[in-house]
PARO-105375 format. One record per residue: residue number from 1; residue in one letter; x, y, z of N, C-alpha, C in turn. Coordinates in Angstrom, 2 decimals. Example, Ala and Ser with C-alpha at 12.3 -4.5 7.8 and 13.67 -1.06 7.14 Angstrom:
2
R    n  res      n_X      n_Y      n_Z     ca_X     ca_Y     ca_Z      c_X      c_Y      c_Z
R    1    a    13.19    -5.69     7.80    12.30    -4.50     7.80    13.20    -3.30     7.80
R    2    s    12.85    -2.25     7.08    13.67    -1.06     7.14    12.90     0.03     7.87
This chain:
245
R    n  res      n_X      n_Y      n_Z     ca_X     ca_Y     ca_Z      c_X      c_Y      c_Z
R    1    x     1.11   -25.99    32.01    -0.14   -26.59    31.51    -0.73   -25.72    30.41
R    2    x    -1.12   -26.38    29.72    -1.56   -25.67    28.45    -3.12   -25.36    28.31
R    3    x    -3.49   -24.26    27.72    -5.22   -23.64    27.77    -5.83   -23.85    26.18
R    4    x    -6.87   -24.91    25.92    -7.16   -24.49    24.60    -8.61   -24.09    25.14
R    5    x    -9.16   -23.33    23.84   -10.31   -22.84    23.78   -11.17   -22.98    22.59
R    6    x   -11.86   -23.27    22.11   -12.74   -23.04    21.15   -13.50   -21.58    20.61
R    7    x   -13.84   -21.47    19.37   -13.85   -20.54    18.94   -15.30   -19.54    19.91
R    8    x   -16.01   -20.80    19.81   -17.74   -20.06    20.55   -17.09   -19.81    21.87
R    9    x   -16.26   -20.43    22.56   -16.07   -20.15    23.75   -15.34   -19.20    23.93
R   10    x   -14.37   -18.96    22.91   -13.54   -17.28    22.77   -14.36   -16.47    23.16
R   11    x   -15.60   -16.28    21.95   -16.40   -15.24    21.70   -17.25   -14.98    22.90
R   12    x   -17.92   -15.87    23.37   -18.67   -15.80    24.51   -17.34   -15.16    25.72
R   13    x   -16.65   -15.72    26.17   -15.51   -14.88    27.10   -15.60   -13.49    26.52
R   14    x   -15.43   -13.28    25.51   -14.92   -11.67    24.86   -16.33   -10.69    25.38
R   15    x   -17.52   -11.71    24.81   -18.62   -11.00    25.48   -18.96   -10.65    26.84
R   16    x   -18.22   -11.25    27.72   -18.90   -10.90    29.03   -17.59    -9.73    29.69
R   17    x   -16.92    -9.63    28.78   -16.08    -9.14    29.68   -16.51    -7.28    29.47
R   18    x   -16.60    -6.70    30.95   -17.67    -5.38    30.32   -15.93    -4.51    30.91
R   19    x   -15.54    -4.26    29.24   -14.69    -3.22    28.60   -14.76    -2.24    27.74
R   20    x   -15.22    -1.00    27.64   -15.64    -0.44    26.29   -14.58    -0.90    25.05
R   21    x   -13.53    -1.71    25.34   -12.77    -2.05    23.82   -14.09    -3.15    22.97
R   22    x   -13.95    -4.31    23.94   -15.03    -5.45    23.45   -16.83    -5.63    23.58
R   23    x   -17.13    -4.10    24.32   -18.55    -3.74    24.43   -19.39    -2.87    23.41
R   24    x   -19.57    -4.10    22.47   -19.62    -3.40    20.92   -21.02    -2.45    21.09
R   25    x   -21.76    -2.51    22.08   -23.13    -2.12    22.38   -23.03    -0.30    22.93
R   26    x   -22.09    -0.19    23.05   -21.79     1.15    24.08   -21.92     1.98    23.17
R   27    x   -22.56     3.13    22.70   -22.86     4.41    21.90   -21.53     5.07    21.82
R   28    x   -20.91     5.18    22.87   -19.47     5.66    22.78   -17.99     4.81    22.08
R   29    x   -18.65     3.33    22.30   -17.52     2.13    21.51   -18.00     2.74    19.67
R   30    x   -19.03     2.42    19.33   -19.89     2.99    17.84   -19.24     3.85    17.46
R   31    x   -19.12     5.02    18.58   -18.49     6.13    17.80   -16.81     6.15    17.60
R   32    x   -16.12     5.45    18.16   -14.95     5.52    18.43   -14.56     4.34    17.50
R   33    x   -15.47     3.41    16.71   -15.36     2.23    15.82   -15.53     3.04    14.33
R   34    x   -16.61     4.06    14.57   -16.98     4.85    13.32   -15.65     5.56    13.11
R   35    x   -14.80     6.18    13.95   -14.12     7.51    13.78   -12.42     6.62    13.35
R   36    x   -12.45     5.16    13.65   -11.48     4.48    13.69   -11.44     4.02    12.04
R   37    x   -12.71     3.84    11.89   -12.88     3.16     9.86   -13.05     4.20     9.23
R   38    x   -13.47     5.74     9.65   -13.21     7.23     8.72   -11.89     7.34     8.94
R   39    x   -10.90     7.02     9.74    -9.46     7.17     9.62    -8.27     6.49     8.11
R   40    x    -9.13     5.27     8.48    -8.15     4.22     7.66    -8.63     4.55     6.28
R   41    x    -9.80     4.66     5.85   -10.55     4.97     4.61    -9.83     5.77     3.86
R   42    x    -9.82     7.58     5.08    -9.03     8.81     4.39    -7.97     8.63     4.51
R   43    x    -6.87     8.25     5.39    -5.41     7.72     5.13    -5.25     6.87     4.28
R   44    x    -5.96     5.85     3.91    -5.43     4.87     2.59    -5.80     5.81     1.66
R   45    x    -6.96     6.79     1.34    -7.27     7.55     0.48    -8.29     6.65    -0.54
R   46    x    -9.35     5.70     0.07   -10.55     5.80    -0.08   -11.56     6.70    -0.41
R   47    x   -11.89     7.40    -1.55   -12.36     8.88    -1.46   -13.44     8.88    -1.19
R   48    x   -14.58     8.35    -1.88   -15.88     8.29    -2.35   -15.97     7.08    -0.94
R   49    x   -15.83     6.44    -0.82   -16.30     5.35     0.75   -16.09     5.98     1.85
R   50    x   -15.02     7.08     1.35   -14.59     7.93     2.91   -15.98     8.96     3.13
R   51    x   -16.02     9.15     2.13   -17.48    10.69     1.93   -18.58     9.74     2.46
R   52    x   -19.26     8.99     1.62   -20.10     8.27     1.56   -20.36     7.74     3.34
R   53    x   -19.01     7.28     3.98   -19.85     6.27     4.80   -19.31     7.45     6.48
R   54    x   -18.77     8.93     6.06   -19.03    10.27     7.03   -20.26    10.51     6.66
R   55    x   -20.58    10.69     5.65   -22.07    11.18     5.74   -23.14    10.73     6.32
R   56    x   -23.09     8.68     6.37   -23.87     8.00     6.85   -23.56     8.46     8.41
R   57    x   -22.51     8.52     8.87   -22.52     8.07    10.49   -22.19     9.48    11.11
R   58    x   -22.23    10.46     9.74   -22.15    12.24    10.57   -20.87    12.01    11.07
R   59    x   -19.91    12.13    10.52   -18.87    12.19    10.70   -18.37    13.58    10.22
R   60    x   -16.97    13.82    10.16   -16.03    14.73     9.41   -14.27    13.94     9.28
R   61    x   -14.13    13.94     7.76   -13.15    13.32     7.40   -12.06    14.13     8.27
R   62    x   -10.88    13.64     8.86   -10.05    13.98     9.14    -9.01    14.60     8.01
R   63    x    -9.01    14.41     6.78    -8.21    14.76     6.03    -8.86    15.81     5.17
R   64    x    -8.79    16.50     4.16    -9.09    17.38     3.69    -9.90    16.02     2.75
R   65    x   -11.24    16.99     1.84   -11.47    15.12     0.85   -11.50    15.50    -0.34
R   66    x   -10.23    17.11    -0.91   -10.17    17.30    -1.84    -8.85    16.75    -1.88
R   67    x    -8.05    16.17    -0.78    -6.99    15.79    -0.90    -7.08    14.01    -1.34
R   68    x    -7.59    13.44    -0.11    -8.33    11.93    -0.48    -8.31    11.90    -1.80
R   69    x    -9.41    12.32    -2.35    -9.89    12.15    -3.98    -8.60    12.75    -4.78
R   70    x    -7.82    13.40    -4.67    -6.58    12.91    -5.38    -5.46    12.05    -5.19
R   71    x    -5.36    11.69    -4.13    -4.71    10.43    -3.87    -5.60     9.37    -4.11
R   72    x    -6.59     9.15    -3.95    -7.23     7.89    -4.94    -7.12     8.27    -6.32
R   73    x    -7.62     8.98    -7.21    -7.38     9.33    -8.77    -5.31     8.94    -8.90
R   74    x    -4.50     9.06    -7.84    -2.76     8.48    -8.33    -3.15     7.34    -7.99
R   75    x    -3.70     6.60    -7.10    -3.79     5.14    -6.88    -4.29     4.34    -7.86
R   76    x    -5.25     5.15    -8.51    -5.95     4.39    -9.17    -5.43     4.34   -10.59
R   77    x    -4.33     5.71   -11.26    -3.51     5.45   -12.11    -2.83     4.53   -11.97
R   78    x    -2.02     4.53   -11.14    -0.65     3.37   -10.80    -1.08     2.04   -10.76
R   79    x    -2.37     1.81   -10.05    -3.27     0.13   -10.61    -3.72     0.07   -12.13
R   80    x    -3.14     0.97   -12.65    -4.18     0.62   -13.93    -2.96     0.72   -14.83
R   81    x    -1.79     0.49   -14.44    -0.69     0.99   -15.22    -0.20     2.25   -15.65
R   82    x    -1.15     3.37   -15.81    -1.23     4.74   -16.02    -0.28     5.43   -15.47
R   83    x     1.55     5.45   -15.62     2.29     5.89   -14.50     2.61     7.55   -14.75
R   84    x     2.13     7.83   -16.27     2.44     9.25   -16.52     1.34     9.48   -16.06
R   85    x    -0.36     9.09   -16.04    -0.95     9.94   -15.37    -0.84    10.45   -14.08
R   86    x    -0.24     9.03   -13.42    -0.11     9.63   -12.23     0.92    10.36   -11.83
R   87    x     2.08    10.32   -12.02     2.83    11.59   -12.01     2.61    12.95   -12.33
R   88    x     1.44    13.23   -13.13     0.88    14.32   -13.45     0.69    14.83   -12.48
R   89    x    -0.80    14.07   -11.88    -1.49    14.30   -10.87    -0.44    14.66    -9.66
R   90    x     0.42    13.75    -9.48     0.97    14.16    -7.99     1.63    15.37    -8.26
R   91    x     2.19    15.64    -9.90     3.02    17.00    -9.58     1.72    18.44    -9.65
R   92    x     0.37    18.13   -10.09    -0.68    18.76    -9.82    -1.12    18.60    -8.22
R   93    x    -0.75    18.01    -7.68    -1.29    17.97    -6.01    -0.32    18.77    -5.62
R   94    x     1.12    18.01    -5.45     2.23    18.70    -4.65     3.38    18.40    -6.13
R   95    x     3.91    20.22    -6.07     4.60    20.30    -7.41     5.94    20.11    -7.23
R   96    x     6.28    19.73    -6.12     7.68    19.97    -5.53     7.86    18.73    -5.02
R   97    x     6.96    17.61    -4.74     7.02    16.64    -3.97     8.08    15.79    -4.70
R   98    x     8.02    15.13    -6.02     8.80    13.73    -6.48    10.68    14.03    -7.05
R   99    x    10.69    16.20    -7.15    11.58    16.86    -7.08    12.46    16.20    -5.87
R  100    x    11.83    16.34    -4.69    12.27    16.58    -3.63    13.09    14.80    -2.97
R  101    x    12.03    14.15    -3.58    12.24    12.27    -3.40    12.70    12.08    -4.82
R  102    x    13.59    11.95    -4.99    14.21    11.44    -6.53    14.26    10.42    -6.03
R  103    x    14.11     9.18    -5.24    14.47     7.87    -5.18    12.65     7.67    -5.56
R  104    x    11.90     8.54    -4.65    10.26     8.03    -5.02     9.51     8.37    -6.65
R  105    x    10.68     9.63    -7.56    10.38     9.39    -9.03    10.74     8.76    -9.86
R  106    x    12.16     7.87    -9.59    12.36     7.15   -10.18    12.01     6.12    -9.87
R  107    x    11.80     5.36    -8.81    10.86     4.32    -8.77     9.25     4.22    -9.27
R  108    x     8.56     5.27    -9.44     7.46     5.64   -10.38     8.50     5.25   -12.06
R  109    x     9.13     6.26   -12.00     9.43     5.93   -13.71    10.13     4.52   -13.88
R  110    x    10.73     3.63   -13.04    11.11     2.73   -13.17     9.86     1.14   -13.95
R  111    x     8.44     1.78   -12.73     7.36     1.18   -12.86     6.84     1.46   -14.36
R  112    x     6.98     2.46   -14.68     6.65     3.02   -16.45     7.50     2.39   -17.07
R  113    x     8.74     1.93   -17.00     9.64     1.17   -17.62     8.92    -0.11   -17.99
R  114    x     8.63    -0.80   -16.37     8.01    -2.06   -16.74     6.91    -2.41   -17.06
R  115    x     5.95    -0.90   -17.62     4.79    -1.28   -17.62     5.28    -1.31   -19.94
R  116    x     6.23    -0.07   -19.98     6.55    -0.28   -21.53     7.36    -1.45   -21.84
R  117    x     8.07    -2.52   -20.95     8.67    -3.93   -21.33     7.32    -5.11   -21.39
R  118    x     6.17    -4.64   -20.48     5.15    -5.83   -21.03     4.56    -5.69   -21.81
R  119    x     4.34    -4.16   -22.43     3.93    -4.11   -24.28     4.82    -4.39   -25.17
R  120    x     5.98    -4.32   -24.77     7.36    -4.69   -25.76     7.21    -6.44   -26.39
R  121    x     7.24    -7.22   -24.81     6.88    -8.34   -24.65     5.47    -9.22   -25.66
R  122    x     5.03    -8.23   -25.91     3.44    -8.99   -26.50     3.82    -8.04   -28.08
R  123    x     4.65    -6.69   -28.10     4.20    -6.07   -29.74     5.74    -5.71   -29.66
R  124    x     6.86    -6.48   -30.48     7.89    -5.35   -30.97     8.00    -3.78   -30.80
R  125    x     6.96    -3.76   -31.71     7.11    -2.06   -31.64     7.77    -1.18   -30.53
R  126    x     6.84    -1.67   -29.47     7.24    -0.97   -28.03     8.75    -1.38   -27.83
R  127    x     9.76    -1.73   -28.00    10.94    -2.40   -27.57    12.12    -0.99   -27.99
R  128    x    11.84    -0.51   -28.76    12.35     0.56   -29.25    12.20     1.97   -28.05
R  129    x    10.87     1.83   -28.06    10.50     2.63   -26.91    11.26     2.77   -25.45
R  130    x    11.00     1.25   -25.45    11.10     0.79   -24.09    13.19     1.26   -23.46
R  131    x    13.51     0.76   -24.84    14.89     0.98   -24.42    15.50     2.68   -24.35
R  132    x    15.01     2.86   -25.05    14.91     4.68   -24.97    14.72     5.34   -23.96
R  133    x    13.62     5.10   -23.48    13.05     5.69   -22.18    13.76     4.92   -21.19
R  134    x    14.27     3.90   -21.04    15.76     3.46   -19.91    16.60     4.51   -20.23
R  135    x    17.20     4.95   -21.67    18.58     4.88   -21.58    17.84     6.77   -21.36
R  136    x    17.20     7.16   -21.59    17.07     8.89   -22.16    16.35     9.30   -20.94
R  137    x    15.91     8.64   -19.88    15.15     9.43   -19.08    14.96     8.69   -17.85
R  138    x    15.47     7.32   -17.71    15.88     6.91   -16.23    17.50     7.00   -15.84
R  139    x    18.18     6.14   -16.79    19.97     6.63   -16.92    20.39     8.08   -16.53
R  140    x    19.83     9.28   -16.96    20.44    10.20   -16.34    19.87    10.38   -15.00
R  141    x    19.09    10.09   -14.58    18.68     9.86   -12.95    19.56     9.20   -11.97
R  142    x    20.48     8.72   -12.42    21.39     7.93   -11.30    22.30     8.19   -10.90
R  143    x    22.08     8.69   -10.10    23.64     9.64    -9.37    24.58     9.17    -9.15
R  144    x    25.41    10.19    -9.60    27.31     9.55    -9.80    27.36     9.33    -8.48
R  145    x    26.96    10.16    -7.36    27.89     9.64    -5.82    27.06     8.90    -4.87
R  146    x    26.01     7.67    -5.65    25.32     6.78    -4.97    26.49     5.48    -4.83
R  147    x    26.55     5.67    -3.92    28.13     4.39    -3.56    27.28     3.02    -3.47
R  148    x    26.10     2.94    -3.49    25.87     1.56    -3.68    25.32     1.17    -4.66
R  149    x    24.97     2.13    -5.60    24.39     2.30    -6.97    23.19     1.14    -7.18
R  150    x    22.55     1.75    -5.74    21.02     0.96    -5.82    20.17     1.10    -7.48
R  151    x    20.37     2.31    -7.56    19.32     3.04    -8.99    19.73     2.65    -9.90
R  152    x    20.86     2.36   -10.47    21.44     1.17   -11.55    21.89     0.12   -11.55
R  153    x    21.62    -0.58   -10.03    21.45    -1.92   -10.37    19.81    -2.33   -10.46
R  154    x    19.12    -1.62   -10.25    17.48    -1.73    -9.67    17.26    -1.34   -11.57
R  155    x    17.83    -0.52   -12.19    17.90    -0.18   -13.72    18.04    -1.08   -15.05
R  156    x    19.39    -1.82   -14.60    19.47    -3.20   -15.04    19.18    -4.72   -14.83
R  157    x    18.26    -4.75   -13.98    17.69    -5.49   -13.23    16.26    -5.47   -14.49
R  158    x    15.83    -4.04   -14.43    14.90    -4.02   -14.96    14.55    -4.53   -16.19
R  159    x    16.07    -4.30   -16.77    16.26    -3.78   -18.39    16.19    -5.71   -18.98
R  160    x    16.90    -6.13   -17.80    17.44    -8.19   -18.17    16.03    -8.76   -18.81
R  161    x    14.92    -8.02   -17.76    13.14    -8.10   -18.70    13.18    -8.47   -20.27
R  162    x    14.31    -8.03   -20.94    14.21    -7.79   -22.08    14.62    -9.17   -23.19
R  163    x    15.52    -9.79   -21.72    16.92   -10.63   -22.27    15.77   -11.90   -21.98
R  164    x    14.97   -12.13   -21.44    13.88   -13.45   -21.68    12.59   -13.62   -21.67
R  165    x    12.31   -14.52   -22.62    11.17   -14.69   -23.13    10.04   -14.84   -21.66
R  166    x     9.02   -14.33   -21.70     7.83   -14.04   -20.68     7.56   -15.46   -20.40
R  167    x     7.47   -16.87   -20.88     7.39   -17.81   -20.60     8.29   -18.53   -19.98
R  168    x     9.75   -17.93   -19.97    10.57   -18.73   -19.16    10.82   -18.02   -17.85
R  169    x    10.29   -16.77   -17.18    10.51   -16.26   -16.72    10.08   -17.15   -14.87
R  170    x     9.03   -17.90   -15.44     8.65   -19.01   -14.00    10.08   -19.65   -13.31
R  171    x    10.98   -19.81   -14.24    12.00   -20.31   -13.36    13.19   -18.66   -12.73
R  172    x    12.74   -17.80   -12.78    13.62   -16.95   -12.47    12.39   -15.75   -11.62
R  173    x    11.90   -16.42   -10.24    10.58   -15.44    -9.80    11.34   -13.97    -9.12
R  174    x    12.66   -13.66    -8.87    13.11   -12.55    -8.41    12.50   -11.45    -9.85
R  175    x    12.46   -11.60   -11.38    12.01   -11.43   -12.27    10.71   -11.20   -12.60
R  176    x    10.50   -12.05   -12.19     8.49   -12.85   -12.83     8.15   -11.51   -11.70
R  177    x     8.55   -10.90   -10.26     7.41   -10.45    -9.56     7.40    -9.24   -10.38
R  178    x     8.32    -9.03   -11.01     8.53    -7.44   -11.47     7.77    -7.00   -12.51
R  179    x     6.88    -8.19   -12.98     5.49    -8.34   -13.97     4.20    -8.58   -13.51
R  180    x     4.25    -8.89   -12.24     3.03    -8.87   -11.34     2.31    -7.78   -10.70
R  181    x     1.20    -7.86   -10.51     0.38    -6.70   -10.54     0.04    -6.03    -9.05
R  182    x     0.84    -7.26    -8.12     1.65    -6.67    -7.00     2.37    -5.38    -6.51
R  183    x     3.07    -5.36    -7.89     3.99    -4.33    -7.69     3.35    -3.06    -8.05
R  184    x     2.86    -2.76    -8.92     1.75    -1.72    -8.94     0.91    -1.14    -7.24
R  185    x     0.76    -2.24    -6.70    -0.04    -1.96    -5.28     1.14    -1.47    -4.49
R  186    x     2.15    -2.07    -4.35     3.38    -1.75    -3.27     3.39    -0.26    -4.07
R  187    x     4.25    -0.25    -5.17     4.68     1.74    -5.40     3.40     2.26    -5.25
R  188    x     2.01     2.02    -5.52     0.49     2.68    -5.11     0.94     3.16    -3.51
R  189    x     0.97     2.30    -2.47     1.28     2.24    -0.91     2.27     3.37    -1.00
R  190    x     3.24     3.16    -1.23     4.63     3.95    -1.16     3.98     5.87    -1.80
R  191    x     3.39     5.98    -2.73     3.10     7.34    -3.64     2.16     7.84    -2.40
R  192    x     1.53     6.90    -2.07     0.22     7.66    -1.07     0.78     7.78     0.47
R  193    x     1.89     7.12     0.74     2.53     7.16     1.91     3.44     8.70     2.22
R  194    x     3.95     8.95     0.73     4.90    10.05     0.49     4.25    11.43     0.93
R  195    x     3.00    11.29     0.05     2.13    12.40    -0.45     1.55    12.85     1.04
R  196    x     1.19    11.83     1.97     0.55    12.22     3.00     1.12    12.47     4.16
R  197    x     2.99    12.24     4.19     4.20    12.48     4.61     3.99    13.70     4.36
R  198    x     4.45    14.14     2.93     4.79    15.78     2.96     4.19    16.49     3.00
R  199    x     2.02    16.07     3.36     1.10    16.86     3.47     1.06    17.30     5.22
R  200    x     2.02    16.94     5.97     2.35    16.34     7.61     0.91    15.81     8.23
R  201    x     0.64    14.87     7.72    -0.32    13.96     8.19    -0.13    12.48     8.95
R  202    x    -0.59    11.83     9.43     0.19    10.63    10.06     0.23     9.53     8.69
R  203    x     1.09     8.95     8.34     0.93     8.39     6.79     0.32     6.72     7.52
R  204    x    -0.18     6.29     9.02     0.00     5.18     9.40    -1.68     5.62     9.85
R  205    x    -2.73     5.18     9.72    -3.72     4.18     9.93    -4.28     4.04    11.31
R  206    x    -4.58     4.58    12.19    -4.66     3.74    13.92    -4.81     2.22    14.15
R  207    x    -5.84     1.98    12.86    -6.39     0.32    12.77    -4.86    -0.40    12.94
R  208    x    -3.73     0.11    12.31    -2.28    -1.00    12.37    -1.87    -0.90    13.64
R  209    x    -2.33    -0.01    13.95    -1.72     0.11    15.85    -2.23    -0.36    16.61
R  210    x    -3.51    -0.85    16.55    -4.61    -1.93    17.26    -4.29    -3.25    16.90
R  211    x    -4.10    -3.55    15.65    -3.82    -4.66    14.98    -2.53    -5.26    15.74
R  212    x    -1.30    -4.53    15.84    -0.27    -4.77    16.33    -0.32    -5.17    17.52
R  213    x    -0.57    -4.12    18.12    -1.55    -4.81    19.69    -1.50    -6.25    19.85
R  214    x    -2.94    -6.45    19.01    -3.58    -7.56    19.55    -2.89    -8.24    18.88
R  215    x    -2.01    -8.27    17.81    -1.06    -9.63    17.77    -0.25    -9.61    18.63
R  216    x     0.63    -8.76    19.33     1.40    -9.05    20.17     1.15    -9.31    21.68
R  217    x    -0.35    -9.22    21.89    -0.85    -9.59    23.24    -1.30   -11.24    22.62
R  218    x    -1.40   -11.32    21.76    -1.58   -12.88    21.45    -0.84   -13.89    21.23
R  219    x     0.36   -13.40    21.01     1.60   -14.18    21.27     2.42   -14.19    22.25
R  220    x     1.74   -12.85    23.03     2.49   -12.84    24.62     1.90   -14.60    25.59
R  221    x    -0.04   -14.07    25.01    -0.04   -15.56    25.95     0.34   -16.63    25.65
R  222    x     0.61   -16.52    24.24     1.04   -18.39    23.59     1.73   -18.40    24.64
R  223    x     3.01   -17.78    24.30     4.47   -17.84    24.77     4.61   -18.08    26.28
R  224    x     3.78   -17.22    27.03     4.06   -17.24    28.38     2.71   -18.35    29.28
R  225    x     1.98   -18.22    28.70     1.01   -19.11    29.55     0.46   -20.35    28.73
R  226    x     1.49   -20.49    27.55     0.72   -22.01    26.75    -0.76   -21.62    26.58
R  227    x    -1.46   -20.65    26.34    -2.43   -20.41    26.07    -3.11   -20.12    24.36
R  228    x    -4.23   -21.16    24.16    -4.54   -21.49    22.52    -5.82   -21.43    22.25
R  229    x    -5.99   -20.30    21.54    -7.09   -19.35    21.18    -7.15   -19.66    19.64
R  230    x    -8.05   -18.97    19.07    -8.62   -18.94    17.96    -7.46   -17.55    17.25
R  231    x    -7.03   -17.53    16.43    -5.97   -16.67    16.17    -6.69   -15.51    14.73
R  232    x    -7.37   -14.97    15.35    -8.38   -13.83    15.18    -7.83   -12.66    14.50
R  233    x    -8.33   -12.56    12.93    -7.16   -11.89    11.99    -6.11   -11.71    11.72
R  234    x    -5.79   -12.47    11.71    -3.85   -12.92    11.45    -4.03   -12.26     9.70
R  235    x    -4.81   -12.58     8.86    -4.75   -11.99     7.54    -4.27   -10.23     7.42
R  236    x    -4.98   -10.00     8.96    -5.23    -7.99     8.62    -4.04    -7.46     8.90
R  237    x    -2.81    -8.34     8.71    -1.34    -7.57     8.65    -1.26    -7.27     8.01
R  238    x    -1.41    -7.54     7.00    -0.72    -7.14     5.71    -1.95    -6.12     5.65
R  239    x    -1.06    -5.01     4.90    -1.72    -3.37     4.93    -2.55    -3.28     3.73
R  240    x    -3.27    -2.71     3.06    -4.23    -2.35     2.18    -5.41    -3.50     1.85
R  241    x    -5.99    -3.70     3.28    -7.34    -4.44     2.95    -8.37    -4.63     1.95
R  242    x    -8.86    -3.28     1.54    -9.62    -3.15     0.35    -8.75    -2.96    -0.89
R  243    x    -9.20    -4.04    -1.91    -8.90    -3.19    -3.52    -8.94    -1.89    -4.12
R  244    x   -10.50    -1.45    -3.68   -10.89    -0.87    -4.22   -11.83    -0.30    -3.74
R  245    x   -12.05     1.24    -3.92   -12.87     2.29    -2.77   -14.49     1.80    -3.28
């Protein structure tokens, strides 16, 4: 037999049930809600919202927030197209870090590739550039004893950018995403994931571990008790909630 519920009637159930998870009233739930959104803030590397909203609730960032504020200043290069700045910066944070991940610098310089094929695309000029900096400074990056020669097919993949016009590119979207401003956010995720890897910090969030949770206790009841609820942030999978700190 199957259970539906309505949304007021969710909420009202959620309310009575006296749990400090769903007893938003408890001084001790507050603090453990506060210490849960200063987590995700300084792990995504929120700098200024991370400061800003410890100070409101007397907190202390878990992360250092001279570190934060440079992982937002690379995030905020890599959204803005800026891929030499941000390589600067990270080899000014950690000087050894993109040394150490040659798959995570060349996927940065790969992104500089495609950020010099969409000026190519709109001004000649750049096309000269563009092919240069493939052949003079990603090409020797690709290691002879990569047996699956991810890095030069991911190279020429890049380079085909060149071989069609920006308007026909709608019929070929394996292409088209590699001009979307998507991809900027994914290598953003990935640079700040690295950085806070080799700083030995947890590079994961607690909020995704709650999140996970409660999706998978919510599909436990579909599944097992035909039970049909209001399906209560299904959006907050997908990782980097905020744009912008």
């Amino acid at each position: 037999m199957a259970f539906n519920i309505d949304n007021e009637e969710f909420a009202r159930k959620l309310n009575e049930i006296d749990d400090p998870i769903t007893n938003y009233q408890s001084s001790n739930t507050n603090s453990d809600l506060n210490n849960l959104i200063i987590n995700y803030l300084a792990t995504e590397g929120y700098a200024s919202t991370a400061a800003k909203f410890a100070e409101e609730a007397q907190l202390k960032t878990p992360v250092a927030f001279k570190s934060i504020k440079a992982r937002f200043s690379i995030r905020d290069c890599i959204l803005s197209g800026n891929i030499v700045g941000a390589i600067e910066r990270i080899t000014d944070l950690e000087p050894e870090l993109l040394e150490k991940q040659p798959s995570l610098h060349f996927t940065l310089l790969r992104l500089q590739l495609i950020e010099l094929i969409k000026k190519a695309n709109e001004d000649d000029k750049y096309l000269k550039q563009a092919l240069d900096f493939a052949s003079e400074v990603l090409a020797p990056r690709i290691p002879e004893d990569n047996p699956s020669n991810s890095f030069l097919q991911s190279l020429e993949y890049t380079i085909s950018l060149l071989c069609f016009p920006k308007d026909t590119l709608e019929s070929i979207p394996e292409l088209k995403k590699l001009l979307h401003p998507s991809l900027r956010l994914e290598v953003a995720s990935q640079v700040n994931k690295a950085i806070i890897e080799y700083q030995g910090i947890n590079p994961r969030s607690k909020i995704w571990d709650i999140i996970e949770i409660y999706h998978w206790s919510q599909q436990e009841l579909k599944d097992l008790f035909e039970f049909e609820f209001p399906d209560i942030g299904a959006d907050l999978a997908v990782p980097n909630i905020l744009s912008s700190s």
